[in-house]
mmCIF file of the N, C-alpha and C atoms, coordinates in Angstrom:
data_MODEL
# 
_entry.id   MODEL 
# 
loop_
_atom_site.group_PDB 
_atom_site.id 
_atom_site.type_symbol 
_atom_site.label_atom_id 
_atom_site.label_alt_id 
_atom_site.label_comp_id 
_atom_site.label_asym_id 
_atom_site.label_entity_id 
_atom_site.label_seq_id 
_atom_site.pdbx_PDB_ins_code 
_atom_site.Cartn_x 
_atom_site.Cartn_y 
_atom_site.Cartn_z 
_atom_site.occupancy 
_atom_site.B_iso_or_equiv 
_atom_site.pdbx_formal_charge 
_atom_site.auth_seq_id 
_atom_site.auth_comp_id 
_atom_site.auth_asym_id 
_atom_site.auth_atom_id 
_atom_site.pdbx_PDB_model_num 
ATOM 1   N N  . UNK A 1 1  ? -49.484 -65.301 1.514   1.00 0.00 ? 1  UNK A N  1 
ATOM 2   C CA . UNK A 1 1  ? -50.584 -65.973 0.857   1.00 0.00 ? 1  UNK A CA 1 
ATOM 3   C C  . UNK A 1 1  ? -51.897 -65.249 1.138   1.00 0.00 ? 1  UNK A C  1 
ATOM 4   N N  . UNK A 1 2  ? -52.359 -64.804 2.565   1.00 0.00 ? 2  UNK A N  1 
ATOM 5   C CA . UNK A 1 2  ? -53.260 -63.809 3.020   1.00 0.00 ? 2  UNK A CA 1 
ATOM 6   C C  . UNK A 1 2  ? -53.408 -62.804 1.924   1.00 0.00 ? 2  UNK A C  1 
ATOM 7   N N  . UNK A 1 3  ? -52.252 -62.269 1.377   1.00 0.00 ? 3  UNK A N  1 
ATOM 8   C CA . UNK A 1 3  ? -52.347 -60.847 0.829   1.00 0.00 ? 3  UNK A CA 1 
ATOM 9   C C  . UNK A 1 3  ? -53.151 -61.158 -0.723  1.00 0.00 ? 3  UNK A C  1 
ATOM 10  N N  . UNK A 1 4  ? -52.396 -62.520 -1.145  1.00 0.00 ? 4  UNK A N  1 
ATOM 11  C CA . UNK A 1 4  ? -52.738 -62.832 -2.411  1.00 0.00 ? 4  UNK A CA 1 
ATOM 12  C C  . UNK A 1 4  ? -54.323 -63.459 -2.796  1.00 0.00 ? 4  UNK A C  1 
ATOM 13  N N  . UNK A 1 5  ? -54.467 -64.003 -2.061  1.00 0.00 ? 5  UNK A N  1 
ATOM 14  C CA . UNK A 1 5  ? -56.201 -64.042 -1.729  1.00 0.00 ? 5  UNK A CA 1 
ATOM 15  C C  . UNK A 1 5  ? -56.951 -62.748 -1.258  1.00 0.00 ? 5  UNK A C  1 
ATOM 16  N N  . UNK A 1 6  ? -56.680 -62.123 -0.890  1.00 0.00 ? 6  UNK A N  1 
ATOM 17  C CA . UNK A 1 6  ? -57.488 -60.701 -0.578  1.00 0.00 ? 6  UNK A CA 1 
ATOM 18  C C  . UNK A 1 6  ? -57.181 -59.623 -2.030  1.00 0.00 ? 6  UNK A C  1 
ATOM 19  N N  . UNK A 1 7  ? -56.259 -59.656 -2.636  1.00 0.00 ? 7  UNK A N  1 
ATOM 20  C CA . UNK A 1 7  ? -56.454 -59.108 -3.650  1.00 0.00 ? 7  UNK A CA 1 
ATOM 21  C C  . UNK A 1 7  ? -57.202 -59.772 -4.726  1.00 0.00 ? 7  UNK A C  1 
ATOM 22  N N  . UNK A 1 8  ? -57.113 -61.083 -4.766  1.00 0.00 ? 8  UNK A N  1 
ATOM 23  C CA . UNK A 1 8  ? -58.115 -61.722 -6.119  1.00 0.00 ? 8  UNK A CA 1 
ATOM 24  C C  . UNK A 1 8  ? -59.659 -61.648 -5.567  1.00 0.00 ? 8  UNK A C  1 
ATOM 25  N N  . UNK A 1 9  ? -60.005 -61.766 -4.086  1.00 0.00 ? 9  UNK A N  1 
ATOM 26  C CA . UNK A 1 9  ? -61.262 -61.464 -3.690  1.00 0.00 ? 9  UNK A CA 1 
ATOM 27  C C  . UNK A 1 9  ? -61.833 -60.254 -4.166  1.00 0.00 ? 9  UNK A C  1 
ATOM 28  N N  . UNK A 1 10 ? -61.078 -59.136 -3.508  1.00 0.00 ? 10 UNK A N  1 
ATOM 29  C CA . UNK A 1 10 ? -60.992 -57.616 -3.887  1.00 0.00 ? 10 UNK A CA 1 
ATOM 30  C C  . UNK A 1 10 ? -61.638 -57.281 -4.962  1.00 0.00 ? 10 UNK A C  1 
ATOM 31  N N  . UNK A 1 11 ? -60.720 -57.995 -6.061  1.00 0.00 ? 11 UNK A N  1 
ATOM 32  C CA . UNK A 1 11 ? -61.288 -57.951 -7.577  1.00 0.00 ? 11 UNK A CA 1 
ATOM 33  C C  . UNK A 1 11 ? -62.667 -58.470 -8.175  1.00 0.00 ? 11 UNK A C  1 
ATOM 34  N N  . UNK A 1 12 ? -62.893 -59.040 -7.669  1.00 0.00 ? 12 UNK A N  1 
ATOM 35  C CA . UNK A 1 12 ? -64.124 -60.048 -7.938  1.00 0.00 ? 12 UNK A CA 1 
ATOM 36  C C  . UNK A 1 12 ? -65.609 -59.569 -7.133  1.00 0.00 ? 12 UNK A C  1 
ATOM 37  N N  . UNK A 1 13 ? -65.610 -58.689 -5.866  1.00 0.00 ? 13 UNK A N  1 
ATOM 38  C CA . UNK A 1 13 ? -66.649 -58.052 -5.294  1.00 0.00 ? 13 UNK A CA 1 
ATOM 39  C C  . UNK A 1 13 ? -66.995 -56.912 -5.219  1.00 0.00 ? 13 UNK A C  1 
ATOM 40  N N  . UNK A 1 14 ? -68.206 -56.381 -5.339  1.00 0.00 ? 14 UNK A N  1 
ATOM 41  C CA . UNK A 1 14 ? -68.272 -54.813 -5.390  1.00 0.00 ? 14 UNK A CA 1 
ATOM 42  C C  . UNK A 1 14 ? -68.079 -54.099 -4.317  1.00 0.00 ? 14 UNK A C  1 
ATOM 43  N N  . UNK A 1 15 ? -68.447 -54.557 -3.356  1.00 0.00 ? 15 UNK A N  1 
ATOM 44  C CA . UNK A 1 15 ? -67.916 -53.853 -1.798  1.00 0.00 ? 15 UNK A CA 1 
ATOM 45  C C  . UNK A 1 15 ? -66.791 -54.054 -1.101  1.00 0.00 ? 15 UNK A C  1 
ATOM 46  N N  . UNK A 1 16 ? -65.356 -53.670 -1.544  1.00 0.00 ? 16 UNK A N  1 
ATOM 47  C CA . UNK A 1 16 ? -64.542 -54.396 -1.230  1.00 0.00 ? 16 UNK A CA 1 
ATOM 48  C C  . UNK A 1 16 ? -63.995 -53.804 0.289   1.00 0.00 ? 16 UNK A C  1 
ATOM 49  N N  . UNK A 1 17 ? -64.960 -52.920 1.083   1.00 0.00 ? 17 UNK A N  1 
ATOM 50  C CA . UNK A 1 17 ? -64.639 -52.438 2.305   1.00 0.00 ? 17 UNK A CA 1 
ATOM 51  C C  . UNK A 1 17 ? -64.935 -53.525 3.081   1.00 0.00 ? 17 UNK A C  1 
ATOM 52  N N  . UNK A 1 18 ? -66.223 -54.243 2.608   1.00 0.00 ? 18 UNK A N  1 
ATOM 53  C CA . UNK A 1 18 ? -65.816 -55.664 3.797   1.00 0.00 ? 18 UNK A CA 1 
ATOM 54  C C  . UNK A 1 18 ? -65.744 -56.901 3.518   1.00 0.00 ? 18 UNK A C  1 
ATOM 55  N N  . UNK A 1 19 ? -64.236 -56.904 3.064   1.00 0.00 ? 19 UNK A N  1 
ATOM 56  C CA . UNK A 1 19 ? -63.652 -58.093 2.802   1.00 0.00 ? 19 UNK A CA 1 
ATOM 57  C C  . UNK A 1 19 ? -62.637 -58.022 3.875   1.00 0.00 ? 19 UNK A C  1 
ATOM 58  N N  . UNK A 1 20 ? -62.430 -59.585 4.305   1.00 0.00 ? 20 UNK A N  1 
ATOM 59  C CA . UNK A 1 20 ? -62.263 -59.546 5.380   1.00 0.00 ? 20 UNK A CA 1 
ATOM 60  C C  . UNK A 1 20 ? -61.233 -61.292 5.197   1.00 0.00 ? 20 UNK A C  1 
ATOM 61  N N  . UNK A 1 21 ? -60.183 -61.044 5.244   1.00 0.00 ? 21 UNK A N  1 
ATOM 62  C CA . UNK A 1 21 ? -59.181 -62.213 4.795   1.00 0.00 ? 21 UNK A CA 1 
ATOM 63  C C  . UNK A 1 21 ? -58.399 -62.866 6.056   1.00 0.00 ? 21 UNK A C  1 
ATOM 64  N N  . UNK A 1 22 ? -58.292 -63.673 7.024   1.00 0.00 ? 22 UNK A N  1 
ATOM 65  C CA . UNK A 1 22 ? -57.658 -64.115 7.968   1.00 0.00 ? 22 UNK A CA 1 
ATOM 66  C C  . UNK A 1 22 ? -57.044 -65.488 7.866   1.00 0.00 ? 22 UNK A C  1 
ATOM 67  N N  . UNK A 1 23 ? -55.754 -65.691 8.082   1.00 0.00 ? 23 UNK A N  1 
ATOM 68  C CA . UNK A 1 23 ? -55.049 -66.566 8.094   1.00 0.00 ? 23 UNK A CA 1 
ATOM 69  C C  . UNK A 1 23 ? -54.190 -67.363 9.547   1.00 0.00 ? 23 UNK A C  1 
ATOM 70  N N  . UNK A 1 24 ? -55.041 -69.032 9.548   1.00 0.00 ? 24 UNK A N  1 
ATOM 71  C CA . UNK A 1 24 ? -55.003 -69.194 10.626  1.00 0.00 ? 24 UNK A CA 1 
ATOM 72  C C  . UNK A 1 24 ? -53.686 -70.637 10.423  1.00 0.00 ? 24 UNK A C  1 
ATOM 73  N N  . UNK A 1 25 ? -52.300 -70.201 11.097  1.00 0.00 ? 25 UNK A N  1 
ATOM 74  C CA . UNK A 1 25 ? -51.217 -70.839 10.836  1.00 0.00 ? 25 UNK A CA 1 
ATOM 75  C C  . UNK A 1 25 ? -51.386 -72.285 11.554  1.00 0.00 ? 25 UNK A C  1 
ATOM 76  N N  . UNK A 1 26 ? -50.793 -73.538 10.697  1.00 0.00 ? 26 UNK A N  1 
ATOM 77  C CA . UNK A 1 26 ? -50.676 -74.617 11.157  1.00 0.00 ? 26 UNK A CA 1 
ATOM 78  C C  . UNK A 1 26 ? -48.956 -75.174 11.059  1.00 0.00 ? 26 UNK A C  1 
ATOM 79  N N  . UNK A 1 27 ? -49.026 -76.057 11.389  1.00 0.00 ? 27 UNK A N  1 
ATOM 80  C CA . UNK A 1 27 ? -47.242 -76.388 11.147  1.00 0.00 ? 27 UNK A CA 1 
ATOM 81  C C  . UNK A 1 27 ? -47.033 -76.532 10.012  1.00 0.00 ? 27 UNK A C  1 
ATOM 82  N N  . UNK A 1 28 ? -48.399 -77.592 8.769   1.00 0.00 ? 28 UNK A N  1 
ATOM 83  C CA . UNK A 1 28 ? -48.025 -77.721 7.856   1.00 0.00 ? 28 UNK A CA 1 
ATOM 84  C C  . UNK A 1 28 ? -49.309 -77.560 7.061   1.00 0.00 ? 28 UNK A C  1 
ATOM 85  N N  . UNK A 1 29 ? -49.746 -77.102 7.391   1.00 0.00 ? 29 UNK A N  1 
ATOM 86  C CA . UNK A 1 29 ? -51.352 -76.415 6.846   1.00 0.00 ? 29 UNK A CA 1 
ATOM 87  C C  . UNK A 1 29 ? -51.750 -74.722 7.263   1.00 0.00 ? 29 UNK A C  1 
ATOM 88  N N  . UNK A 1 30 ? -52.084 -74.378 6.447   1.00 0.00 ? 30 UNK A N  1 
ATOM 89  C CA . UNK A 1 30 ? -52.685 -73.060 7.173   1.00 0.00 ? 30 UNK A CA 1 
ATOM 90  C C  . UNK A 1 30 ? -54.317 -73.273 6.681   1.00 0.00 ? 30 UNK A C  1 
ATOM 91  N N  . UNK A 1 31 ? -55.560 -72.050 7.086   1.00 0.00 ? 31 UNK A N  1 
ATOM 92  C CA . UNK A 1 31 ? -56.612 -72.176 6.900   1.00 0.00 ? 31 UNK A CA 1 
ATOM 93  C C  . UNK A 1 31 ? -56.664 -70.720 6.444   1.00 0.00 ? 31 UNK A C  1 
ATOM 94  N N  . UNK A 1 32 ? -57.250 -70.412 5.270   1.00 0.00 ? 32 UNK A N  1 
ATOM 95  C CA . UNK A 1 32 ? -57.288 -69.180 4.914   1.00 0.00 ? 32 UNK A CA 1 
ATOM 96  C C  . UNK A 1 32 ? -58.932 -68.860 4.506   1.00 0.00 ? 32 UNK A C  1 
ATOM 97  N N  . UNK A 1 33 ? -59.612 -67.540 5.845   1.00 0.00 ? 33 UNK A N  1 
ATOM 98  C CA . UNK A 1 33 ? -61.141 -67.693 5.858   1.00 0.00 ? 33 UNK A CA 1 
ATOM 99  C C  . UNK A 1 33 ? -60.874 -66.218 5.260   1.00 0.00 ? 33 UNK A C  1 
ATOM 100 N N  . UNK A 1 34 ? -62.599 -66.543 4.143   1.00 0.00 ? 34 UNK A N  1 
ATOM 101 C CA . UNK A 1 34 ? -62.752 -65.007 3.908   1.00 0.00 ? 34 UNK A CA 1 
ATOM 102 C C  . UNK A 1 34 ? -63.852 -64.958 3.792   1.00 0.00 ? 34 UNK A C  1 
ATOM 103 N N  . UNK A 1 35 ? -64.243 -63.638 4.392   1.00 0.00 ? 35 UNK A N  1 
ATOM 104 C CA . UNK A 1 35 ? -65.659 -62.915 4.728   1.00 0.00 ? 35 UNK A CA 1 
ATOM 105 C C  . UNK A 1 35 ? -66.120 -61.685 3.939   1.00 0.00 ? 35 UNK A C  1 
ATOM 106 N N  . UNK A 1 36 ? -67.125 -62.069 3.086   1.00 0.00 ? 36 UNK A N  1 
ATOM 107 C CA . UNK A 1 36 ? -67.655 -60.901 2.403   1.00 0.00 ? 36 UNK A CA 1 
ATOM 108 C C  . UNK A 1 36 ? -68.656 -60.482 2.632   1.00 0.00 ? 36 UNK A C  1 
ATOM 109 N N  . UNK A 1 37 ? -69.639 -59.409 2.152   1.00 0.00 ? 37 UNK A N  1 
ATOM 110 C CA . UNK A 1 37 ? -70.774 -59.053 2.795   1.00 0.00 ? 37 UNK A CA 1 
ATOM 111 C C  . UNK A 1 37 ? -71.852 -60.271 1.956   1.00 0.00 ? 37 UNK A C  1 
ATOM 112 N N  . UNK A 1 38 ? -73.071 -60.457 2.508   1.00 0.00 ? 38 UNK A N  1 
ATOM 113 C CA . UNK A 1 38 ? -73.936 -61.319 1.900   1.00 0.00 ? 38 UNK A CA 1 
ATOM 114 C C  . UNK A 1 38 ? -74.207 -61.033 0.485   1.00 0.00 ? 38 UNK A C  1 
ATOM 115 N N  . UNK A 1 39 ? -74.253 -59.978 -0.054  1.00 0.00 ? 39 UNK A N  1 
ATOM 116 C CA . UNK A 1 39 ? -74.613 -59.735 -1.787  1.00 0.00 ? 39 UNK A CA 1 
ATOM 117 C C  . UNK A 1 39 ? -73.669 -60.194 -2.631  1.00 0.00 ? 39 UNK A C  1 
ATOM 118 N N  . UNK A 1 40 ? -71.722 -59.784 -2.045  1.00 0.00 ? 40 UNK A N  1 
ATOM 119 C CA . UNK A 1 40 ? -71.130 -60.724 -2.342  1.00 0.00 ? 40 UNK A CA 1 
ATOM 120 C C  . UNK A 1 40 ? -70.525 -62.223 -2.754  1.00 0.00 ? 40 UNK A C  1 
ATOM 121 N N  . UNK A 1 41 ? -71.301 -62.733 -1.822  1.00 0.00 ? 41 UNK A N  1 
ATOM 122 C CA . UNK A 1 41 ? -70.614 -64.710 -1.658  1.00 0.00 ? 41 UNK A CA 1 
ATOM 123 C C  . UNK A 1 41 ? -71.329 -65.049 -2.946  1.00 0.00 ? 41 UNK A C  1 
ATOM 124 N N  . UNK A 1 42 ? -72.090 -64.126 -3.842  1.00 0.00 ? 42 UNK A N  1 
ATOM 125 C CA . UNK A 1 42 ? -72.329 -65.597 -4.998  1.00 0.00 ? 42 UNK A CA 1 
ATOM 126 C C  . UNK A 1 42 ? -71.203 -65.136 -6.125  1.00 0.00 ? 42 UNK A C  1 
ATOM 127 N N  . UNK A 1 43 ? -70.256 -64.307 -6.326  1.00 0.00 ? 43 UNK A N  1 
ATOM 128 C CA . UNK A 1 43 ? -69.548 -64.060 -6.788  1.00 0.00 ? 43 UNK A CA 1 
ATOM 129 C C  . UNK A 1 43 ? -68.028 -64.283 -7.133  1.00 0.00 ? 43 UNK A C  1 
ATOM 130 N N  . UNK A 1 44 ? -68.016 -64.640 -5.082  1.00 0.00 ? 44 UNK A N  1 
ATOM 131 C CA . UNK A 1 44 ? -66.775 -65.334 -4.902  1.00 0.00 ? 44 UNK A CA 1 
ATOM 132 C C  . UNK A 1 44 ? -67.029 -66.839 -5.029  1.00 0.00 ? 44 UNK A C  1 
ATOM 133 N N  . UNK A 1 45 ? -68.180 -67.625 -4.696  1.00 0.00 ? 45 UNK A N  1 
ATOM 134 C CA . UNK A 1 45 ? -68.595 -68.998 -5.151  1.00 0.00 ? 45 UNK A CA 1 
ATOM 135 C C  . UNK A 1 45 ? -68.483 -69.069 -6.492  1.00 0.00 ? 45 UNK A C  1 
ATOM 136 N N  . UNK A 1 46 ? -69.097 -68.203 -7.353  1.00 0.00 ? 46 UNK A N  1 
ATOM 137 C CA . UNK A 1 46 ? -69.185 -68.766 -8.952  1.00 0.00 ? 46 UNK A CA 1 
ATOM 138 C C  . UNK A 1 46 ? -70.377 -69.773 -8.898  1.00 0.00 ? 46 UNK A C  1 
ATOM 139 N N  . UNK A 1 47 ? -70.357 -69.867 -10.325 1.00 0.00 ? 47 UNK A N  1 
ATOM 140 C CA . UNK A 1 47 ? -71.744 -70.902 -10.958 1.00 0.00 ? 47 UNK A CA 1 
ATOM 141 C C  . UNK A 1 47 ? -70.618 -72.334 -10.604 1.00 0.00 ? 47 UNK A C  1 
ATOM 142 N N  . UNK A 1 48 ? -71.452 -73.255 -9.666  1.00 0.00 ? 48 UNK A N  1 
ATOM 143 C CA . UNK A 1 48 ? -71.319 -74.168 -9.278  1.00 0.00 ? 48 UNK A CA 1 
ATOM 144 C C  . UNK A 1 48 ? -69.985 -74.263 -8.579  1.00 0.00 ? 48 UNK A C  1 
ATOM 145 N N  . UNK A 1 49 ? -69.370 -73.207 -7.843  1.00 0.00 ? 49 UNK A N  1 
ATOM 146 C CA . UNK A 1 49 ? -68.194 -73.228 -7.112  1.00 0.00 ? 49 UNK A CA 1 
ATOM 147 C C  . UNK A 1 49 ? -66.971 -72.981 -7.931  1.00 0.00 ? 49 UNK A C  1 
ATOM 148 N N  . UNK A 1 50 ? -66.827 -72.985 -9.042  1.00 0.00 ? 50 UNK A N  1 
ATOM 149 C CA . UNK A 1 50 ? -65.527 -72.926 -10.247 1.00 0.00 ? 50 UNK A CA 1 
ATOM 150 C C  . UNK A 1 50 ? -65.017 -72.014 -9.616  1.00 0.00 ? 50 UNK A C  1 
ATOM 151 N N  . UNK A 1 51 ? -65.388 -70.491 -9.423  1.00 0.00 ? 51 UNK A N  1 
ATOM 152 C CA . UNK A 1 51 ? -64.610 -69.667 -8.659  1.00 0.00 ? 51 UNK A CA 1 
ATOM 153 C C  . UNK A 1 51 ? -63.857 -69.800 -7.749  1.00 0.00 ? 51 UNK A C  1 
ATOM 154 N N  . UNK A 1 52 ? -64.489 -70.216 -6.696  1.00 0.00 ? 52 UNK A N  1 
ATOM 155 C CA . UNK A 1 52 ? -64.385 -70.674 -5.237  1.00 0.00 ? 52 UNK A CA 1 
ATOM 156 C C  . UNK A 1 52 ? -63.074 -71.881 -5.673  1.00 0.00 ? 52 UNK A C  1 
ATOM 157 N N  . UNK A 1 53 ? -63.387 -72.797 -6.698  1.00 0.00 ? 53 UNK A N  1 
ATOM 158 C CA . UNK A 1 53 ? -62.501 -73.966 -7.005  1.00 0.00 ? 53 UNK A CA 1 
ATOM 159 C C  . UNK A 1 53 ? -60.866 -73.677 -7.915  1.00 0.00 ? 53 UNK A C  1 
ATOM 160 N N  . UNK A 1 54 ? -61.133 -72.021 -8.778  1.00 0.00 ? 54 UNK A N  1 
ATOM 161 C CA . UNK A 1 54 ? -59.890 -71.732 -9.098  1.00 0.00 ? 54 UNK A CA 1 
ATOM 162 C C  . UNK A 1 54 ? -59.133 -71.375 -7.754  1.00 0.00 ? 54 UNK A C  1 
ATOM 163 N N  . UNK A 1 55 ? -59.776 -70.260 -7.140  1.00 0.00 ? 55 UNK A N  1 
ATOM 164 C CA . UNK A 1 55 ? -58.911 -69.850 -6.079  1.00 0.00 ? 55 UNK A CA 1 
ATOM 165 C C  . UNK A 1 55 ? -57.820 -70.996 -5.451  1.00 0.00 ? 55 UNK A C  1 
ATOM 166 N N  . UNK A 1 56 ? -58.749 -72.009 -4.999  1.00 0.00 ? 56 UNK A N  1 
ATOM 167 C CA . UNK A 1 56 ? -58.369 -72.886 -4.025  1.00 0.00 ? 56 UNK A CA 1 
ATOM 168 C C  . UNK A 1 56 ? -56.872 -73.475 -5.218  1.00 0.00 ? 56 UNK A C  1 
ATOM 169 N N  . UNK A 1 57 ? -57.127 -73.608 -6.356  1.00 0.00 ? 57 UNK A N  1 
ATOM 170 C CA . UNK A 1 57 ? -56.250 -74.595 -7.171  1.00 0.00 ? 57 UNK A CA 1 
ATOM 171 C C  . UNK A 1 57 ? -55.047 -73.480 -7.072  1.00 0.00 ? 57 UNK A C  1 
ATOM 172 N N  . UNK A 1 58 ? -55.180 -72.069 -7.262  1.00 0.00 ? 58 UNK A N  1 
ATOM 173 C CA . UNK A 1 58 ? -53.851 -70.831 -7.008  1.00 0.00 ? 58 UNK A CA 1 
ATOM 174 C C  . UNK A 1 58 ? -53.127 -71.346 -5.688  1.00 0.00 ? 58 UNK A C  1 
ATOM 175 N N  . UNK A 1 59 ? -54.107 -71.554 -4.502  1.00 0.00 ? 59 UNK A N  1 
ATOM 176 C CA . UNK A 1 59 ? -53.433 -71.846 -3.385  1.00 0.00 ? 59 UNK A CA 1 
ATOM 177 C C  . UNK A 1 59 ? -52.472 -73.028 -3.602  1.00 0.00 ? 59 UNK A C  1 
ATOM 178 N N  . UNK A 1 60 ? -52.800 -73.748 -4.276  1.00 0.00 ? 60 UNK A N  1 
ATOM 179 C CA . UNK A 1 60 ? -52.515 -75.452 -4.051  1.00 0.00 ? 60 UNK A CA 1 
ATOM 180 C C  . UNK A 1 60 ? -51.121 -75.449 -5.005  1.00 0.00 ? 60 UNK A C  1 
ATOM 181 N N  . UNK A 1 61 ? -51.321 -74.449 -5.636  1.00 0.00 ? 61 UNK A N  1 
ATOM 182 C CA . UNK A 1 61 ? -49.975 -74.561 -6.676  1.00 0.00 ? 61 UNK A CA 1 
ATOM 183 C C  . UNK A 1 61 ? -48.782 -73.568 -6.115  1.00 0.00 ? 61 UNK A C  1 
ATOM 184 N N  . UNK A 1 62 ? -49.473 -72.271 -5.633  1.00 0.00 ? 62 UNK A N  1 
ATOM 185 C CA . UNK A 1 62 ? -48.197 -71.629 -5.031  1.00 0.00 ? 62 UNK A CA 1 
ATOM 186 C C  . UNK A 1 62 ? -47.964 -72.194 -3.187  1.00 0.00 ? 62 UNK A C  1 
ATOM 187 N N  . UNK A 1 63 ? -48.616 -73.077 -3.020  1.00 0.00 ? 63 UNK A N  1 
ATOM 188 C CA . UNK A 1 63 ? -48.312 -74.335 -1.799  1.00 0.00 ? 63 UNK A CA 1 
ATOM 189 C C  . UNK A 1 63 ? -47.373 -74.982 -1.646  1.00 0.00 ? 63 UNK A C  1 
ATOM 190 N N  . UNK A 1 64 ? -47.316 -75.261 -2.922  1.00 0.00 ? 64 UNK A N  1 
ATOM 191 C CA . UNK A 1 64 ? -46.223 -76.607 -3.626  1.00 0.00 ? 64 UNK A CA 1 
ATOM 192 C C  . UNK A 1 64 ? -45.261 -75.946 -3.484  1.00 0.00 ? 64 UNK A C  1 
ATOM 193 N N  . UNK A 1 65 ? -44.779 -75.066 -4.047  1.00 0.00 ? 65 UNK A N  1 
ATOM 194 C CA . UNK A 1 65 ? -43.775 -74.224 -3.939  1.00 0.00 ? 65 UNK A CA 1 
ATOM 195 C C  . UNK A 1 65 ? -43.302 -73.684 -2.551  1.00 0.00 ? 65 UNK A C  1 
ATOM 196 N N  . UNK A 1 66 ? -44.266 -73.515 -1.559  1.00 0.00 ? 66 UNK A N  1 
ATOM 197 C CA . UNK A 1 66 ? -43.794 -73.104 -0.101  1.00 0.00 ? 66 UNK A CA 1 
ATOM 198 C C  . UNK A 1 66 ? -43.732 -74.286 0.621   1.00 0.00 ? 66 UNK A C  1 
ATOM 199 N N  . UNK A 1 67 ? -44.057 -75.677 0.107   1.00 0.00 ? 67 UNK A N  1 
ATOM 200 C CA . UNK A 1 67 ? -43.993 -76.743 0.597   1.00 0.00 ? 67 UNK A CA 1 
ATOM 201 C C  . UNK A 1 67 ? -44.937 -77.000 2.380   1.00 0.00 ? 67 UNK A C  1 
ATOM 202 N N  . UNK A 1 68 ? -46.486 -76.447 1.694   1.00 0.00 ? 68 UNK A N  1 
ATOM 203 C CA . UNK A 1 68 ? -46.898 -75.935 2.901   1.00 0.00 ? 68 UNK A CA 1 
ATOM 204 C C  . UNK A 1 68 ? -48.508 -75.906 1.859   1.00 0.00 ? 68 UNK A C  1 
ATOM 205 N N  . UNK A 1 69 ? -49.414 -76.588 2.709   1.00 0.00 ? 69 UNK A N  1 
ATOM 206 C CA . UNK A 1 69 ? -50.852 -76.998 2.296   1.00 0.00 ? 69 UNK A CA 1 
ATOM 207 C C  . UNK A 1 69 ? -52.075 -75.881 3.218   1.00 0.00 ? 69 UNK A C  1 
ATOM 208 N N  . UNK A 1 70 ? -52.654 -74.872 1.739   1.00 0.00 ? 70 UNK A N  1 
ATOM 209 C CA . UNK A 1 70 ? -53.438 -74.544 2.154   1.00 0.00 ? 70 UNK A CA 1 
ATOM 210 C C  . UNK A 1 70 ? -54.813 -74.938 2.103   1.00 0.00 ? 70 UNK A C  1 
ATOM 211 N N  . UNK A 1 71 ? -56.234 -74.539 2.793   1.00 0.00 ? 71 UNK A N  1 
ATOM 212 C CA . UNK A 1 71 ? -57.238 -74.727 2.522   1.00 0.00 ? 71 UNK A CA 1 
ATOM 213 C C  . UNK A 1 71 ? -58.010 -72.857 2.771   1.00 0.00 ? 71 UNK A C  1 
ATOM 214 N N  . UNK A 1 72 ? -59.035 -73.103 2.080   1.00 0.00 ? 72 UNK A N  1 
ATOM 215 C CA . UNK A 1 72 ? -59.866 -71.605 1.495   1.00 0.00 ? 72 UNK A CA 1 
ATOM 216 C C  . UNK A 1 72 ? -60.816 -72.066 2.088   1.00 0.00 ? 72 UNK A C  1 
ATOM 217 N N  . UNK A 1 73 ? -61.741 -70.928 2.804   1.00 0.00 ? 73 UNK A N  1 
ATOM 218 C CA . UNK A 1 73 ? -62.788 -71.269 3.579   1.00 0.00 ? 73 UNK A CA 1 
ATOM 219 C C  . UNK A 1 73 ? -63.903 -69.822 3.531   1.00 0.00 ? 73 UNK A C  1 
ATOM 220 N N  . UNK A 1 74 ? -64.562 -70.099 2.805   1.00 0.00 ? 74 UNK A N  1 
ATOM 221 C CA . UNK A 1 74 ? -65.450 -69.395 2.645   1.00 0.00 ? 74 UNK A CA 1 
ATOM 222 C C  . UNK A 1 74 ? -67.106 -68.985 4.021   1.00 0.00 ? 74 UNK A C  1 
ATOM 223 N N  . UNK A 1 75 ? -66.486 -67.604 4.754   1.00 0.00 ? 75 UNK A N  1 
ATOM 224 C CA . UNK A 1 75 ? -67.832 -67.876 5.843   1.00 0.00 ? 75 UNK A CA 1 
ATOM 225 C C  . UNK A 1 75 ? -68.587 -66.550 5.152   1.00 0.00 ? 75 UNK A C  1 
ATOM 226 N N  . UNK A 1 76 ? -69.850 -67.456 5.363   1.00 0.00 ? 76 UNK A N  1 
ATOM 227 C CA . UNK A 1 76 ? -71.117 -66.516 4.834   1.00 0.00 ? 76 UNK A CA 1 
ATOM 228 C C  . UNK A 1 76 ? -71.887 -65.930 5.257   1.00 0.00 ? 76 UNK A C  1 
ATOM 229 N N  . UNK A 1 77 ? -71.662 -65.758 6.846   1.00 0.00 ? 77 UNK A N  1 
ATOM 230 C CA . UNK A 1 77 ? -72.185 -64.902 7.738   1.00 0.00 ? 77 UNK A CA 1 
ATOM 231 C C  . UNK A 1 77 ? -71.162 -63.556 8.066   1.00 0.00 ? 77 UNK A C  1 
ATOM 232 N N  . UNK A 1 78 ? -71.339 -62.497 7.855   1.00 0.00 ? 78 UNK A N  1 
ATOM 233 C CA . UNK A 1 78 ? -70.353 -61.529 8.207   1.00 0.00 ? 78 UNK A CA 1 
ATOM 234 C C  . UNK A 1 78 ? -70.281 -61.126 9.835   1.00 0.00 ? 78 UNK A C  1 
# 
């Protein structure tokens, strides 16, 4: 899931040397943080979060399928 969020980030920012994707395992949750440089985050947010809100809905659907709940966490300090 790490990999698949770092490539749709990837796509979406111009500096993609610091993108920065970490996945923090739960039993039945994981937390998936990603760090871009500051010129970045309004890109991966989108106009009024839609971006930020597809991603999360990709997670939630290929979730279902691993029977395993993620959350997307956007940090804006690099």
């Amino acid at each position: 899931m790490k990999e698949l969020v770092e490539e749709i980030v990837k796509s979406l920012v111009d500096d993609t040397e610091n993108v920065k994707v970490t996945q923090l395992e739960g039993e039945q949750s994981s937390i998936i943080e990603v760090k871009v440089s500051q010129e970045d985050i309004g890109k991966i947010i989108g106009k009024r979060g839609r971006t930020a809100q597809a991603i999360r809905v990709i997670l939630g659907a290929a979730g279902m399928k691993l029977k395993k709940r993620f959350n997307l966490e956007i940090i804006d300090k690099m």
